[in-house]
Z-matrix of the N, CA and C atoms (Angstrom, degrees):
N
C 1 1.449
C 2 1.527 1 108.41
N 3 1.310 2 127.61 1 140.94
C 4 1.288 3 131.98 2 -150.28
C 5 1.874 4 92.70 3 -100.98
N 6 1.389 5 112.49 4 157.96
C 7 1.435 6 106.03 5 -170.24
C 8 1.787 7 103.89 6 -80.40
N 9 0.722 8 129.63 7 -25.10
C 10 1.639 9 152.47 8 161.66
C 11 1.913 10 101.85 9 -30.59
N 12 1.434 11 85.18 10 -71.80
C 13 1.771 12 92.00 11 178.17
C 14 1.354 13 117.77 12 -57.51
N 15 1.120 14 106.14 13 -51.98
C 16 2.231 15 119.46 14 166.72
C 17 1.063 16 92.34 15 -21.94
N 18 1.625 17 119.55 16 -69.65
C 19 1.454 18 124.14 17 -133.77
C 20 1.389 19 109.05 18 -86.33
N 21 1.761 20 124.72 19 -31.33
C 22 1.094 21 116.71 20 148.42
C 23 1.515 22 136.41 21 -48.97
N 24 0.961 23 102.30 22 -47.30
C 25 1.410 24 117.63 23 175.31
C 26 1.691 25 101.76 24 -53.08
N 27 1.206 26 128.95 25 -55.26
C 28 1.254 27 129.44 26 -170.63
C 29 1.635 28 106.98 27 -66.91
N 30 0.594 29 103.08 28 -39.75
C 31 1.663 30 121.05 29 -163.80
C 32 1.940 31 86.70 30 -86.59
N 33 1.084 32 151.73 31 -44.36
C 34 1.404 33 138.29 32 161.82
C 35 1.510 34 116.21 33 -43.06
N 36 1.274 35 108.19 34 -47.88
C 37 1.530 36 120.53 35 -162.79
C 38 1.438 37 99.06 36 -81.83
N 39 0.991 38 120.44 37 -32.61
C 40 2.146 39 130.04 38 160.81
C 41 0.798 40 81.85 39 -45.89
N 42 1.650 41 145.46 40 -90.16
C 43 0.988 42 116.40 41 -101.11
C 44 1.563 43 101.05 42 -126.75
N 45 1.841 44 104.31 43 17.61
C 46 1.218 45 111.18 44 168.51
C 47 1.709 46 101.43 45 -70.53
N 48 1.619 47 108.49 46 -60.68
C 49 1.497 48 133.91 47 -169.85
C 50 1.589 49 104.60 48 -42.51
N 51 1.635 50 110.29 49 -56.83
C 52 1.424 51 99.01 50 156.78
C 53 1.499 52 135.79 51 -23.22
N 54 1.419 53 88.57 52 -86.40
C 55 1.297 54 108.98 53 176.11
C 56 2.155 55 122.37 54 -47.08
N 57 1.323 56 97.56 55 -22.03
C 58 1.664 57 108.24 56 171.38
C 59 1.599 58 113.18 57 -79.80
N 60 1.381 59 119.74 58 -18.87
C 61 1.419 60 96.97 59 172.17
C 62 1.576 61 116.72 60 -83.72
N 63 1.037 62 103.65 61 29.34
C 64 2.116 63 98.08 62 166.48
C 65 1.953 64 90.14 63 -160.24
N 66 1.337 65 126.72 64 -17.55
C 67 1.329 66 125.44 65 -179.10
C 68 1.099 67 114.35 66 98.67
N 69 1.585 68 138.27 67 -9.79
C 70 0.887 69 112.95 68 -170.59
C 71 1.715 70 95.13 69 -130.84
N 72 1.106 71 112.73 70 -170.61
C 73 1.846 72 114.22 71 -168.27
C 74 1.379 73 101.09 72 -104.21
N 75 1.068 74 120.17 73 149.95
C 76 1.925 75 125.70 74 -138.48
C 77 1.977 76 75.07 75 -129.05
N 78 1.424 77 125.22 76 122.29
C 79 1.549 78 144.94 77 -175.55
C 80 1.137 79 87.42 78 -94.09
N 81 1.059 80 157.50 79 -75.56
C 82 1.897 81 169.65 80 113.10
C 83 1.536 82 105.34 81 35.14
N 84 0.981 83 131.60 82 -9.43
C 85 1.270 84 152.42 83 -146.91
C 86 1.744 85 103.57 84 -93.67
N 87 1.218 86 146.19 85 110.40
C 88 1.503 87 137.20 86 -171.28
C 89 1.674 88 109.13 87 -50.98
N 90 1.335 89 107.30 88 -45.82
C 91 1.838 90 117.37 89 -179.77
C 92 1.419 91 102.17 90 -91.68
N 93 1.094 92 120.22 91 21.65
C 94 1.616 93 128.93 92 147.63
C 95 1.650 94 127.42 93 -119.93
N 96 2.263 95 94.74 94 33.67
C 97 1.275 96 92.49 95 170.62
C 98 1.416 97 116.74 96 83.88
N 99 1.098 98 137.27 97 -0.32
C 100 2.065 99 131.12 98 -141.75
C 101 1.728 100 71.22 99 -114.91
N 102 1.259 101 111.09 100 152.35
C 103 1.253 102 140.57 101 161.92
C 104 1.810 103 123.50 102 -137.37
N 105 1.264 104 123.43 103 110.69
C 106 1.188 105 99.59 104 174.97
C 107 1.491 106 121.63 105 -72.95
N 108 1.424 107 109.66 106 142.81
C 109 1.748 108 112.02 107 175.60
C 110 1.076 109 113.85 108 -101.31
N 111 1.337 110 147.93 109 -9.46
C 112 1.627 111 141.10 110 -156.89
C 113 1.456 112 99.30 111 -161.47
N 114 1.112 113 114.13 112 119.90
C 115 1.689 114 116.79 113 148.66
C 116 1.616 115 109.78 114 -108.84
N 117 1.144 116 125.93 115 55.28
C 118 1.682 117 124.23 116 -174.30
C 119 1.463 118 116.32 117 -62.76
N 120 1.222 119 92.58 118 134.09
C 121 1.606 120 89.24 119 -172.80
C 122 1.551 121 136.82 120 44.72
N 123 1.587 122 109.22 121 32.49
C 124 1.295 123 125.64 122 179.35
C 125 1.965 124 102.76 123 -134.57
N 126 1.174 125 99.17 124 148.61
C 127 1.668 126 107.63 125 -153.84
C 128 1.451 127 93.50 126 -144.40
N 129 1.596 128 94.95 127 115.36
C 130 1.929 129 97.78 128 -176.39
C 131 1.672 130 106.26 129 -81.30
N 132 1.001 131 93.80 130 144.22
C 133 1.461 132 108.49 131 -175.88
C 134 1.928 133 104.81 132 -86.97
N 135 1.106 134 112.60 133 139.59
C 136 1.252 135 119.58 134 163.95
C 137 1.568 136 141.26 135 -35.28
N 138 0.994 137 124.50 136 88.95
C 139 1.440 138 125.47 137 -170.61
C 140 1.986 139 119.18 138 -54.06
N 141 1.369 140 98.48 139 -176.27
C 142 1.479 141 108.70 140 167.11
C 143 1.728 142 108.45 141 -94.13
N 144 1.164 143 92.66 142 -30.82
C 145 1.485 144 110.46 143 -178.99
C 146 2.060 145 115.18 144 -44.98
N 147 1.223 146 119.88 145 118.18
C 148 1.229 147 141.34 146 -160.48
C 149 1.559 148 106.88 147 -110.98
N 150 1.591 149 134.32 148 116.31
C 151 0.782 150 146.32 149 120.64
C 152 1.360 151 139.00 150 -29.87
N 153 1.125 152 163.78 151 55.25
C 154 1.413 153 166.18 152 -160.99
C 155 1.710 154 106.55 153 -82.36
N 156 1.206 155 109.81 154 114.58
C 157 1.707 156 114.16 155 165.86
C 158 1.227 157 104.24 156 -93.58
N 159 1.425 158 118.86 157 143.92
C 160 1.191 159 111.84 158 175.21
C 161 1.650 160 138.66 159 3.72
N 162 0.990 161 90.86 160 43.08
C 163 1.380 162 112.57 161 176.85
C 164 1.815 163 127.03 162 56.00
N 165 1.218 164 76.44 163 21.60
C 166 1.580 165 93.46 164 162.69
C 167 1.045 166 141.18 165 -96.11
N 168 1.600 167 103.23 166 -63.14
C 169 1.751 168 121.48 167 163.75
C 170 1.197 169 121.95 168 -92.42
N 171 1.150 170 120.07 169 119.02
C 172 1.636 171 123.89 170 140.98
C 173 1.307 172 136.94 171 -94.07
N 174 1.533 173 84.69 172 145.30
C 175 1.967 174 88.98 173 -152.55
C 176 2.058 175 81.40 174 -126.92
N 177 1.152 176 102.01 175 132.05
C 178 1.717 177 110.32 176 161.84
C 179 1.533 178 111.44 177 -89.70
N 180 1.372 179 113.08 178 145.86
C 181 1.897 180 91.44 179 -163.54
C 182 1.595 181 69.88 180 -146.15
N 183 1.968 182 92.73 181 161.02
C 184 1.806 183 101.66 182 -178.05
C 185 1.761 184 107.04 183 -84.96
N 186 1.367 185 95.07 184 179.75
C 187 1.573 186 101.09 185 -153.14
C 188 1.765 187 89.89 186 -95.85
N 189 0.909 188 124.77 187 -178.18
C 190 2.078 189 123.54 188 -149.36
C 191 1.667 190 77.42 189 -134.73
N 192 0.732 191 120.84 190 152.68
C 193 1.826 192 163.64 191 141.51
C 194 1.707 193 97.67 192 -43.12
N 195 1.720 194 109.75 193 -49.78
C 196 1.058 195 99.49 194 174.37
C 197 2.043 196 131.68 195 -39.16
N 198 1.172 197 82.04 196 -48.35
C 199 1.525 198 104.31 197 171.83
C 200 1.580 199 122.49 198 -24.56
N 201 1.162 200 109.41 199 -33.61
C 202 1.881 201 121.56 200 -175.42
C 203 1.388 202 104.75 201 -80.33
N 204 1.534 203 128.74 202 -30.32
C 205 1.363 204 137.59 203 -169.34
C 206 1.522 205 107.74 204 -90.61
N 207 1.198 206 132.92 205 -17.69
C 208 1.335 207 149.99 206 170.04
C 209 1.487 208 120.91 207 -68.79
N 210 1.694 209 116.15 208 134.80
C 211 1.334 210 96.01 209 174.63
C 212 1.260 211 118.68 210 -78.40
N 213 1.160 212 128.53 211 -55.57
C 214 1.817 213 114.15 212 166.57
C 215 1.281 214 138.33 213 -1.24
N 216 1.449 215 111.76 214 100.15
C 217 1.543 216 113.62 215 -165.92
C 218 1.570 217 101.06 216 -111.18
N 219 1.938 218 125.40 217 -3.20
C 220 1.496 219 110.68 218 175.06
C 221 1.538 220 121.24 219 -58.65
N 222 1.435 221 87.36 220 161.33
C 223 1.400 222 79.89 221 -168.94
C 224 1.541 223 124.53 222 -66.78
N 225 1.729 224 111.33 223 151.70
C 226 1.640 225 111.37 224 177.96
C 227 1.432 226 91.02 225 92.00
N 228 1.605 227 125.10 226 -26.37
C 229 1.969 228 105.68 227 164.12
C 230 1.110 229 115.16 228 -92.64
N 231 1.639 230 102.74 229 91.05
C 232 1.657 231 103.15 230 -167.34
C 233 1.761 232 102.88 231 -148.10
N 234 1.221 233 136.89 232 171.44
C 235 1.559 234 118.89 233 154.62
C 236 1.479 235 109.84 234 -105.85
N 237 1.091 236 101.10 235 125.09
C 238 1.632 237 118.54 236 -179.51
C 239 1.413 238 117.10 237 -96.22
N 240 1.466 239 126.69 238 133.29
C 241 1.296 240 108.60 239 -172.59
C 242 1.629 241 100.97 240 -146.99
N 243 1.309 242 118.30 241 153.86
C 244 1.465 243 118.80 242 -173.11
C 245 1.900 244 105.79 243 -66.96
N 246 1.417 245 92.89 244 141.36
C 247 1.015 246 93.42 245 171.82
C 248 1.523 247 125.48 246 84.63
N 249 1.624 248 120.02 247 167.25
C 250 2.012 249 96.01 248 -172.72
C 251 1.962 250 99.93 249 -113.18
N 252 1.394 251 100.34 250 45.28
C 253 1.129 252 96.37 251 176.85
C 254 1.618 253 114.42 252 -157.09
N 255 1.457 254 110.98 253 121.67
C 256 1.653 255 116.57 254 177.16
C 257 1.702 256 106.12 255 -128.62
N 258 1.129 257 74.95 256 -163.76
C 259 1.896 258 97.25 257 179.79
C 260 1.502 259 115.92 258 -156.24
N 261 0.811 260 150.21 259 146.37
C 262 1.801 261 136.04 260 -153.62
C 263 1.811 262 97.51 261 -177.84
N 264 1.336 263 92.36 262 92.23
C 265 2.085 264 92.95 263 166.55
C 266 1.316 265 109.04 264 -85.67
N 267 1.429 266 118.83 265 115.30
C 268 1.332 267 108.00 266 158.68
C 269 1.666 268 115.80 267 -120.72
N 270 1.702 269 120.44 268 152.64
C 271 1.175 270 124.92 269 168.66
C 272 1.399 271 108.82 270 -95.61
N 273 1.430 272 79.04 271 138.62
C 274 1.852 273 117.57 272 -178.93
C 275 1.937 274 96.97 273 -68.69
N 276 1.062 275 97.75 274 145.16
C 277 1.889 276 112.38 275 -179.95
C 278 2.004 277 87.24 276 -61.50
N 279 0.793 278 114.44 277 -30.98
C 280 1.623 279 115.64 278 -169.60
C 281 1.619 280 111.85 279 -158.36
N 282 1.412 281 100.65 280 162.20
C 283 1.717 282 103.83 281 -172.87
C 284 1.906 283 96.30 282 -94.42
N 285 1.666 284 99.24 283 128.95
C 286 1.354 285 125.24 284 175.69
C 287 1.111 286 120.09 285 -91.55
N 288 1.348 287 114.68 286 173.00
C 289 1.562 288 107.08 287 141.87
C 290 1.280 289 98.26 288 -121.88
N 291 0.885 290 136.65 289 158.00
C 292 1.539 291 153.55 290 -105.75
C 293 1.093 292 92.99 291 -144.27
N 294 1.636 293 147.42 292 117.05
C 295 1.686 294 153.54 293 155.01
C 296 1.619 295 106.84 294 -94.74
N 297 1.346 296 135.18 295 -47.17
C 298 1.298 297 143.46 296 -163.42
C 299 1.284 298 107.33 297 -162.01
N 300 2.080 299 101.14 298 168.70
C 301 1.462 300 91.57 299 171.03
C 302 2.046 301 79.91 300 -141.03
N 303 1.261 302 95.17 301 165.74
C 304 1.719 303 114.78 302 172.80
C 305 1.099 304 115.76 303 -109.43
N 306 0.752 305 132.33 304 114.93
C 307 1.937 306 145.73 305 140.42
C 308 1.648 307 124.41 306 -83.78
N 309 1.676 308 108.14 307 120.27
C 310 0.994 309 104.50 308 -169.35
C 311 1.680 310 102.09 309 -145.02
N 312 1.174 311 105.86 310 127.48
C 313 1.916 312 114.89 311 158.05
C 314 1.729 313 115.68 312 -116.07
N 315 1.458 314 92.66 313 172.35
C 316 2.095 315 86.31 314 -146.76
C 317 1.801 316 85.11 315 -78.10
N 318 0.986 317 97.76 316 137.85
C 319 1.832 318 128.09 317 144.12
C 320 1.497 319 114.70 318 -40.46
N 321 1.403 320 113.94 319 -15.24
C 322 1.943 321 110.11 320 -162.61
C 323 1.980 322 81.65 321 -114.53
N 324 0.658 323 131.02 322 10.95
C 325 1.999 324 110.18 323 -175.53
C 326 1.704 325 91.40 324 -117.51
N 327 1.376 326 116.60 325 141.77
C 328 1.295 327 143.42 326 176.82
C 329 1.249 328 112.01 327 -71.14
N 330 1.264 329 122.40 328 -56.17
C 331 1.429 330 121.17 329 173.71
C 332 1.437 331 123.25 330 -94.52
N 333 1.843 332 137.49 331 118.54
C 334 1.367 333 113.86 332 -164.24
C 335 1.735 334 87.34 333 -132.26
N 336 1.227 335 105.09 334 51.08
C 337 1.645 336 102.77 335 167.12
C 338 1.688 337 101.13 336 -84.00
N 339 1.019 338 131.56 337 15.44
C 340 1.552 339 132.19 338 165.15
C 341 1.286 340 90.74 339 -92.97
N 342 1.215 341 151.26 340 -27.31
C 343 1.330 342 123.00 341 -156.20
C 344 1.534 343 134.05 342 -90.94
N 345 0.940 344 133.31 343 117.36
C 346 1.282 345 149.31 344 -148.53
C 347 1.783 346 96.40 345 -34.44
N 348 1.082 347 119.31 346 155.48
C 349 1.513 348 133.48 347 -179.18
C 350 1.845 349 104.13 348 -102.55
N 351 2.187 350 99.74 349 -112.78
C 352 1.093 351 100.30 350 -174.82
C 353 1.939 352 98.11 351 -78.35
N 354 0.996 353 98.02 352 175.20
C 355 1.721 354 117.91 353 140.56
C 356 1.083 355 132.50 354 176.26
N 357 1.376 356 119.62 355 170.19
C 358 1.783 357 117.96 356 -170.35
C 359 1.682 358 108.42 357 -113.88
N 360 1.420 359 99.67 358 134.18
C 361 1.176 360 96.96 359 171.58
C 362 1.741 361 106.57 360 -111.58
N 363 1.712 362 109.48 361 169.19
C 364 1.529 363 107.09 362 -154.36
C 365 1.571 364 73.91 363 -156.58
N 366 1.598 365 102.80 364 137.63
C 367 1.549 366 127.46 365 -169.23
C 368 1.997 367 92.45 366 -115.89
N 369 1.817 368 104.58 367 116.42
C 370 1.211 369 94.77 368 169.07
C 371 1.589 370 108.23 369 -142.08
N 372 1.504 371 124.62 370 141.73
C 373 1.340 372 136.59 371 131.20
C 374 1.282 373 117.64 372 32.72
N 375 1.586 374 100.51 373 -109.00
C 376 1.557 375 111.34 374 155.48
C 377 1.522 376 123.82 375 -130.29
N 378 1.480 377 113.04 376 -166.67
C 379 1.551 378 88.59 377 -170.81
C 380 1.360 379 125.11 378 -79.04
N 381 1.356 380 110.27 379 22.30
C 382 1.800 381 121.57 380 -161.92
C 383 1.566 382 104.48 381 -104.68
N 384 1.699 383 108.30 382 -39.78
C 385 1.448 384 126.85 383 -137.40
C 386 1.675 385 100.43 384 -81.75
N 387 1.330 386 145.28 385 174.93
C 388 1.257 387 144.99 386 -135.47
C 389 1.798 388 100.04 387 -105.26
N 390 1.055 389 120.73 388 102.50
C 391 1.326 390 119.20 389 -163.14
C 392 2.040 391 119.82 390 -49.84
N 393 1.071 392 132.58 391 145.73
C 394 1.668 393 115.92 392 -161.02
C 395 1.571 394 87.10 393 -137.91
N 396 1.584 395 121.66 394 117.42
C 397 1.473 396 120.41 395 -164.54
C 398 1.470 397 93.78 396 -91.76
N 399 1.459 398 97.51 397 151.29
C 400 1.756 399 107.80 398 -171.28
C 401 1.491 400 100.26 399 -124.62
N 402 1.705 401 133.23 400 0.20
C 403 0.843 402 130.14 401 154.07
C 404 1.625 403 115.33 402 171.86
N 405 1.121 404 110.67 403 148.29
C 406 1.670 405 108.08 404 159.70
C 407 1.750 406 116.11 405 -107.83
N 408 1.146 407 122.08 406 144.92
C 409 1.678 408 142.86 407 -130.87
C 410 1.682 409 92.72 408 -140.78
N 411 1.412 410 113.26 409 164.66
C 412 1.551 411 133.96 410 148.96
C 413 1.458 412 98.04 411 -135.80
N 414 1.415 413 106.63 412 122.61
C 415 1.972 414 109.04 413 150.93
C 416 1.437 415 100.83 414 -59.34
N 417 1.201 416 118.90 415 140.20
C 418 1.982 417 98.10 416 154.86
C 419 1.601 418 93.49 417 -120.71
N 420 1.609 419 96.37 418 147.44
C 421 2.007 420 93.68 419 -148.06
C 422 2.228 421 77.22 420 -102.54
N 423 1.562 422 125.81 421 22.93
C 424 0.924 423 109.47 422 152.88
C 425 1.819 424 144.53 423 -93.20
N 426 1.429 425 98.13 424 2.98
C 427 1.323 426 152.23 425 -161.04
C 428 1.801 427 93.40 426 -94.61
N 429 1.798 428 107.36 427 163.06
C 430 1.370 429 108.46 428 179.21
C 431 1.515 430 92.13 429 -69.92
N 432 1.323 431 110.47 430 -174.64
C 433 1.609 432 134.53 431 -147.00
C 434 1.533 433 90.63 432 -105.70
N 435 1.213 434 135.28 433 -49.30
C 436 1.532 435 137.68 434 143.74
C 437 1.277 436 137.52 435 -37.81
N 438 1.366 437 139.83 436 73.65
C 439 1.439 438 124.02 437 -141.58
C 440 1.919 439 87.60 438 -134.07
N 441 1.551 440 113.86 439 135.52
C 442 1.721 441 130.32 440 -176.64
C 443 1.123 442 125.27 441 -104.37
N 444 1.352 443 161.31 442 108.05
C 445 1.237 444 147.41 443 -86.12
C 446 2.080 445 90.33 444 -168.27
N 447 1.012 446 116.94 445 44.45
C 448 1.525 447 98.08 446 176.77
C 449 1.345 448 126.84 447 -47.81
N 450 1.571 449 114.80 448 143.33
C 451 1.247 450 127.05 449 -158.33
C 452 1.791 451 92.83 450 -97.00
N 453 1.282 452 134.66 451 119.75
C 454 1.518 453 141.86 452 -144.74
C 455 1.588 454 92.79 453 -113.50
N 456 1.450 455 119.35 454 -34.77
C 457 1.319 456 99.97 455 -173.89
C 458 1.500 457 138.67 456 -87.73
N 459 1.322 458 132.05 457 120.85
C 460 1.515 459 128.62 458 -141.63
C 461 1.437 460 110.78 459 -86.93
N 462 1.762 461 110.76 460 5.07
C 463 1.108 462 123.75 461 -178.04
C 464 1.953 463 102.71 462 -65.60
N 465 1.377 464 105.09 463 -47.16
C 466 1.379 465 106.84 464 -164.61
C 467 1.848 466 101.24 465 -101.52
N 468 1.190 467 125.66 466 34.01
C 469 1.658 468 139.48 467 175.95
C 470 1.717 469 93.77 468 -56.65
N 471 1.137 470 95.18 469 -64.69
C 472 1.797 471 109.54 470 -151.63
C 473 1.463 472 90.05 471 -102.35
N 474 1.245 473 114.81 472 53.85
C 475 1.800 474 107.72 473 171.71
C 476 1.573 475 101.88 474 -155.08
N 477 1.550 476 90.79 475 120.56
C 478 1.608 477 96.98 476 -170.07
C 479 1.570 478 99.11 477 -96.74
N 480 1.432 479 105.90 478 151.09
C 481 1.305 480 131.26 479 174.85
C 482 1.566 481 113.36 480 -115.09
N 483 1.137 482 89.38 481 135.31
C 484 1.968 483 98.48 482 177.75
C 485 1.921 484 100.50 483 -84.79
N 486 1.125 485 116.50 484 -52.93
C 487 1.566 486 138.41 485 -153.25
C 488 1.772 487 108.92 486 -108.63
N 489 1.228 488 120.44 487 152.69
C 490 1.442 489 112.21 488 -179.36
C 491 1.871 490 98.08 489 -151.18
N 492 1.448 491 102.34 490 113.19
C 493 1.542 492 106.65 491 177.43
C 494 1.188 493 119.34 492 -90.16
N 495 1.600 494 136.59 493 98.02
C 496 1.682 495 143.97 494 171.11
C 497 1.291 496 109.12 495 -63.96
N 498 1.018 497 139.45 496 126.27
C 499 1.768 498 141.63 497 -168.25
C 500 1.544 499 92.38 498 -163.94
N 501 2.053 500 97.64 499 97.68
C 502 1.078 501 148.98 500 162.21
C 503 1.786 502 106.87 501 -49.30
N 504 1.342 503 116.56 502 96.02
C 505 1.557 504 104.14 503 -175.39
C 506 1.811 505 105.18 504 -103.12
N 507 1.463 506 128.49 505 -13.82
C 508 1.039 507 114.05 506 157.10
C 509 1.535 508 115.24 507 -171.06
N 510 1.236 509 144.00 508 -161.76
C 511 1.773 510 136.89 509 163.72
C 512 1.161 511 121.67 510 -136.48
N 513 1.010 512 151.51 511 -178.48
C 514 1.159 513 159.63 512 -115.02
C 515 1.787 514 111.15 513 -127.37
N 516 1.419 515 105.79 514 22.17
C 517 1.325 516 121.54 515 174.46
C 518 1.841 517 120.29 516 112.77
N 519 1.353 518 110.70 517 -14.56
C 520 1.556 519 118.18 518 167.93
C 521 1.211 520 100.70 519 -42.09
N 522 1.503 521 121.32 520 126.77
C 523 1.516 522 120.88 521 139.32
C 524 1.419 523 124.68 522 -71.64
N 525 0.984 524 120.15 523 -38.48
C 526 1.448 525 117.39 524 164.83
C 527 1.237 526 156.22 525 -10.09
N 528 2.181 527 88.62 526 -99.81
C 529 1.074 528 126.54 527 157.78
C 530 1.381 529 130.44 528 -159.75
N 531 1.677 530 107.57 529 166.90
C 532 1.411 531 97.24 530 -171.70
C 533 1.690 532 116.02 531 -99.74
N 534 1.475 533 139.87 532 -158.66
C 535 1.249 534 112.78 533 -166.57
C 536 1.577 535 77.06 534 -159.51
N 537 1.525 536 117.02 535 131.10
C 538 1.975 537 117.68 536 173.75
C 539 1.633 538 83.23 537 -119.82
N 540 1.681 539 126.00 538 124.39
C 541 1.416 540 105.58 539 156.04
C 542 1.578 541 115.19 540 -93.37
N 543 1.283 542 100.47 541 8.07
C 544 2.167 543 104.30 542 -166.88
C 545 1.295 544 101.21 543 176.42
N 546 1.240 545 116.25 544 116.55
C 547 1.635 546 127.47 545 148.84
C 548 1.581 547 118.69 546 -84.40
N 549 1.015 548 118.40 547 138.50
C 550 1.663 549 89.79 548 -172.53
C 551 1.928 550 76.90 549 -143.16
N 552 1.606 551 99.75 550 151.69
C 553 1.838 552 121.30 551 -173.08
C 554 1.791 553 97.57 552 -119.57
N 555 0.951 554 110.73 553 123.82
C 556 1.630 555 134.36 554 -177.98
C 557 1.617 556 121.67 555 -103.51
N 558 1.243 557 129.78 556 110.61
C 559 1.678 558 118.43 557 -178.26
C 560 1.140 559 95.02 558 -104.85
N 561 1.676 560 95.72 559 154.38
C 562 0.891 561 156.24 560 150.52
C 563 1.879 562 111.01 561 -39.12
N 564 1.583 563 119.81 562 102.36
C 565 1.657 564 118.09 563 -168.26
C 566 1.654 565 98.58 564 -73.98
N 567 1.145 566 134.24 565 116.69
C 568 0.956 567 135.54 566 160.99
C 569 1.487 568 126.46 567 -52.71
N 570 1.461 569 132.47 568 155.06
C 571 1.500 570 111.36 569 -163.45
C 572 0.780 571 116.75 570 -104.42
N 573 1.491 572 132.66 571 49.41
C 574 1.387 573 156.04 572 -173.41
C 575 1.471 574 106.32 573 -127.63
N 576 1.572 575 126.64 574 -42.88
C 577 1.222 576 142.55 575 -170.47
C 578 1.514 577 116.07 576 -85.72
């Protein structure tokens, strides 16, 4: 068996297991291509997370945006950002049409007054083009830690999106900061499939 095939093979079954904790395959997903482009006017807040140089210096460094596209939901693998309000464009590996979106903070931390409340998400083009909102949401952080957000309006069914804008409007009482451990982007089965 060629190492090529392994690695597919491995990398399917990732991203089956992924994709099995809600059933469906997460577009938002880092090995589904997603890159974030914009953190505007959102400012990561400082982690616990420790750098060590050669075992001399330690440096505490802020937590990445990257963090939402990752499967890792323990706690502290999350993007943290000052304050209970961001904005975060990221591109989809490919243009969808859009069925739902996921919001999720970890299940293992005691206190989740970081965790994001309402927010709106906005389906766009590219990252330039005039943003078109596909819904406003509440997490309720009393609920499992995995929570699915279907998009209800049939206006935007048959309208694919390249890009998906999360705009964080407040949390669950942190003054601080707020805490995303996973955004996850959901399609729409086409009626062919």
């Amino acid at each position: 068996m060629k190492s090529n095939s392994v690695d597919t093979k491995i990398k399917k079954a990732l991203d089956k297991y992924d994709a099995d904790k809600l059933a469906v395959y997460d577009y938002a997903a880092e090995y589904a291509g997603e890159e974030i482009i914009s953190t505007s006017e959102t400012i990561p807040y400082p982690t616990n997370k420790i750098l060590q140089i050669f075992g001399l210096f330690r440096l505490f460094y802020s937590s990445s945006p990257t963090e939402i596209i990752e499967p890792s939901t323990m706690p502290g693998n999350c993007f943290q950002f000052y304050g209970s309000k961001a904005r975060i464009i990221t591109k989809l590996g490919k243009k969808i049409n859009i069925a739902s979106v996921s919001m999720e903070h970890s299940s293992l931390v005691q206190n989740i007054s970081d965790a994001p409340r309402e927010f709106k998400v906005f389906g766009l083009n590219d990252a330039k083009t005039e943003r078109t909102l596909l819904g406003t949401f509440t997490y309720n952080n009393e609920r499992e830690a995995i929570q699915n957000f279907p998009l209800n309006n049939p206006l935007f069914w048959n309208t694919e999106f390249g890009y998906i804008e999360s705009e964080i409007l407040n949390n669950y009482s942190n003054p601080l900061y707020t805490s995303i451990y996973r955004f996850r982007v959901h399609a729409r089965k086409k009626m062919n499939e």
